[in-house]
C-alpha positions as CSV (number, residue, x, y, z in Angstrom):
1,X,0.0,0.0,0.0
2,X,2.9,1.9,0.9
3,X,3.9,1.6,-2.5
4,X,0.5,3.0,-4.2
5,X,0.8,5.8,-2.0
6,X,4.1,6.9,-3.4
7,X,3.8,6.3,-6.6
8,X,0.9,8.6,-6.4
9,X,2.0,11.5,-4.5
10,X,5.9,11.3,-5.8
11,X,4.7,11.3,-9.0
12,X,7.3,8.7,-10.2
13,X,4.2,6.9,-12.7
14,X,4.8,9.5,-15.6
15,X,7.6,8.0,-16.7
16,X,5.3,5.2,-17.9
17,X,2.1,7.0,-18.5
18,X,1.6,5.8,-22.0
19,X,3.2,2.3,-21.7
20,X,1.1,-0.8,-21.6
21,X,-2.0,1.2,-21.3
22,X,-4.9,-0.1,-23.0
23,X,-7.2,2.2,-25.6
24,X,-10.5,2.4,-26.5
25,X,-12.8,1.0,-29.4
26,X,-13.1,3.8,-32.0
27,X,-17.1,2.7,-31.0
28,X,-16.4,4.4,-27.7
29,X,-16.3,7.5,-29.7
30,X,-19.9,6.9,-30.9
31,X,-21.2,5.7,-27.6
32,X,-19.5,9.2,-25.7
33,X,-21.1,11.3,-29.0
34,X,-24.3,10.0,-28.2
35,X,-24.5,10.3,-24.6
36,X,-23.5,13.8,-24.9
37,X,-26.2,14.6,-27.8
38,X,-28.8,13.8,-25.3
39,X,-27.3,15.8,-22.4
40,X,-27.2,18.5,-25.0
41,X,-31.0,17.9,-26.2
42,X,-31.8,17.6,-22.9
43,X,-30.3,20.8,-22.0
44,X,-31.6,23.1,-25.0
45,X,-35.3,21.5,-23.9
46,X,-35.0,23.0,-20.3
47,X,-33.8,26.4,-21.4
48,X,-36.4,26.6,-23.6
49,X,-39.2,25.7,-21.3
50,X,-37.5,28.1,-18.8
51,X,-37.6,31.0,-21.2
52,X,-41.4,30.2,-22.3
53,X,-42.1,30.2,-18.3
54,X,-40.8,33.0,-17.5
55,X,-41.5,34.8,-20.7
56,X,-44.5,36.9,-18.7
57,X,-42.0,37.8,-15.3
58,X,-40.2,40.9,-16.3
59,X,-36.5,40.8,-15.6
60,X,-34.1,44.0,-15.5
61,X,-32.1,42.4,-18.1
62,X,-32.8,40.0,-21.1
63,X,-33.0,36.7,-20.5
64,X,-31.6,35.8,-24.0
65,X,-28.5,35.2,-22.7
66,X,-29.5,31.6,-21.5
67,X,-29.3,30.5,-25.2
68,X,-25.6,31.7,-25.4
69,X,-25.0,29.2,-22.4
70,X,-26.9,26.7,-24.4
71,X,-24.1,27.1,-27.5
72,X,-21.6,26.7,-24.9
73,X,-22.6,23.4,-23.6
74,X,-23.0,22.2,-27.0
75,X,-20.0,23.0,-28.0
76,X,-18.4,21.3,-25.1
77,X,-20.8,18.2,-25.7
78,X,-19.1,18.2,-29.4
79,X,-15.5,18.4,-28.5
80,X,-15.7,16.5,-24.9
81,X,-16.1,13.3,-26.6
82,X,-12.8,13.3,-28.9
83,X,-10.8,14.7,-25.7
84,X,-11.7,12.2,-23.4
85,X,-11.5,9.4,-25.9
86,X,-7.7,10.0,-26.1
87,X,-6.9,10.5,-22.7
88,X,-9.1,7.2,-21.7
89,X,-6.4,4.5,-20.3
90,X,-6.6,1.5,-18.5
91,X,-3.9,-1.0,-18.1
92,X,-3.7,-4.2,-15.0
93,X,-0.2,-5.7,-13.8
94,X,-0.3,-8.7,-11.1
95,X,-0.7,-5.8,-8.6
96,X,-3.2,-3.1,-9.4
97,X,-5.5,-1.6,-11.8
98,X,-4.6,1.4,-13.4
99,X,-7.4,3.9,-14.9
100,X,-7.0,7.7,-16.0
101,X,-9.7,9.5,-17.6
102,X,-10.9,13.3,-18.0
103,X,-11.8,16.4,-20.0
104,X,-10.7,19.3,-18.5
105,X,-9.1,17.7,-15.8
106,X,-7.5,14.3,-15.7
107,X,-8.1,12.1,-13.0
108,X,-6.8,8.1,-12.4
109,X,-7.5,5.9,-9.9
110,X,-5.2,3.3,-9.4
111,X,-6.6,0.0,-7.0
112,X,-4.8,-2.8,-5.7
113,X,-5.9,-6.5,-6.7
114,X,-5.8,-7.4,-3.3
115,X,-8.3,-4.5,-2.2
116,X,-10.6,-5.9,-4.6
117,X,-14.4,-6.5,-3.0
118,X,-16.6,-7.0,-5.9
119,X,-16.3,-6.9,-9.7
120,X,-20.0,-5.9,-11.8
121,X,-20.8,-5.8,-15.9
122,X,-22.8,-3.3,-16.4
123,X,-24.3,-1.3,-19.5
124,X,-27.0,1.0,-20.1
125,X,-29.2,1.6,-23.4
126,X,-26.6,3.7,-25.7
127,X,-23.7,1.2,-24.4
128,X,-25.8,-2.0,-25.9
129,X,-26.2,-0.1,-29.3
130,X,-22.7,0.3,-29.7
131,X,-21.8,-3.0,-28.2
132,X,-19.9,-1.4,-25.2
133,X,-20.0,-2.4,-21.4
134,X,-18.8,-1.3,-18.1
135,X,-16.7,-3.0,-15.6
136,X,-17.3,-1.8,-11.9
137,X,-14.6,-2.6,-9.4
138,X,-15.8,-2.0,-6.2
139,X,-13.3,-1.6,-3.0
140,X,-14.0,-1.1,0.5
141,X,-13.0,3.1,-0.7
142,X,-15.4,2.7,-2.9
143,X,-16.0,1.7,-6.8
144,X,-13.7,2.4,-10.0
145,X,-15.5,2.2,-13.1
146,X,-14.0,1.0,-16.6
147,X,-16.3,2.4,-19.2
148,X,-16.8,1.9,-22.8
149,X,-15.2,-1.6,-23.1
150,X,-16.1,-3.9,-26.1
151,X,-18.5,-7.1,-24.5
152,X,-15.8,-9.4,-25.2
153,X,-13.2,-7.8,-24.2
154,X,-14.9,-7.0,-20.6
155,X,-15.9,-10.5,-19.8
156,X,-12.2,-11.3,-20.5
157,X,-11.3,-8.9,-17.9
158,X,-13.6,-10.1,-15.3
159,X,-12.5,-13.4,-15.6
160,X,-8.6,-12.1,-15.1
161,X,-9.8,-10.3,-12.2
162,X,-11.9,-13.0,-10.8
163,X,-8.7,-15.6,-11.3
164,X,-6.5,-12.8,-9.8
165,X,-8.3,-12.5,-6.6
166,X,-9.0,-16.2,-6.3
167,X,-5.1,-17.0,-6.4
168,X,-4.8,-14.0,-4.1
169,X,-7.0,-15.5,-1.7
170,X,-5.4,-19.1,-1.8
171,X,-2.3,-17.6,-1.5
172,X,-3.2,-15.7,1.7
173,X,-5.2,-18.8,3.3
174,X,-1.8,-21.0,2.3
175,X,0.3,-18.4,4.5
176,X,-1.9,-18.5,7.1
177,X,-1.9,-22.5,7.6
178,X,1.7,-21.9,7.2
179,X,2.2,-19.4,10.4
């Protein structure tokens, strides 16, 4: 744990921040366009229900600038998915999994095998269209999420992960009859 911990705060893991990391589908691209087309629908719908509502209240100013917000988020929904599509990495080693993701800001989580609680497929509407699935790893710190993973390629995963932390566990019983 020690180990994480440095590696994190020392910062020595960007010497090796593009080696062995996995990338994306290209239908990840897709899938993220999608997703943010609706948040961007979804978005233009309120504004415009909030402008007919409060067409009669009179304001001191106009409230026409809601619609230059609008063009904002859609131009963010536009260019978000292309962004986060390159900067989405995942990689595991015999130790840890290692995932960085972000638009503006880049975040990654990185979780020992041996922390490992529970591990979930998951995949919504949009992801089944593309083909795409989820893998949830969930810790006792909480849950890292691998999105935008071909089917195949996520059950293949899983079933690393689920060998992982089986040999992990007869490993650690073995040491334990041992002492």
């Amino acid at each position: 744990m020690i180990r994480y911990l440095k590696r994190r705060i020392m910062g020595s893991y960007r010497k090796d921040m593009n080696t062995n990391y996995e990338k994306l589908s290209k239908k990840a691209i897709g899938c993220m366009m999608v997703n943010e087309v609706i948040v961007g629908v979804v978005c233009t719908f309120l504004t415009g229900v909030a402008k007919v509502l409060l067409a009669d209240v009179e304001f001191p100013f106009s409230l026409n600038w809601l619609w230059g917000i609008v063009a904002v988020i859609w131009v963010i929904c536009i260019v978000s998915p292309f962004v986060r599509y390159q900067r989405y990495r995942y990689r595991f080693t015999e130790e840890e999994i290692d995932m960085r993701e972000g638009f503006l800001f880049v975040h990654r989580d990185i979780v020992p095998i041996e922390r490992l609680h529970k591990i979930a497929l998951e995949s919504g509407p949009v992801d089944r269209i593309f083909g795409l699935t989820k893998v949830i790893v969930t810790t006792a710190g909480g849950a890292v999420v691998i999105r935008f993973l071909r089917i195949e390629q996520a059950e293949q995963i899983v079933e690393k992960l689920k060998h992982r932390i089986n040999q992990y566990a007869i490993d650690k019983r073995e040491k334990e009859m041992q002492a």
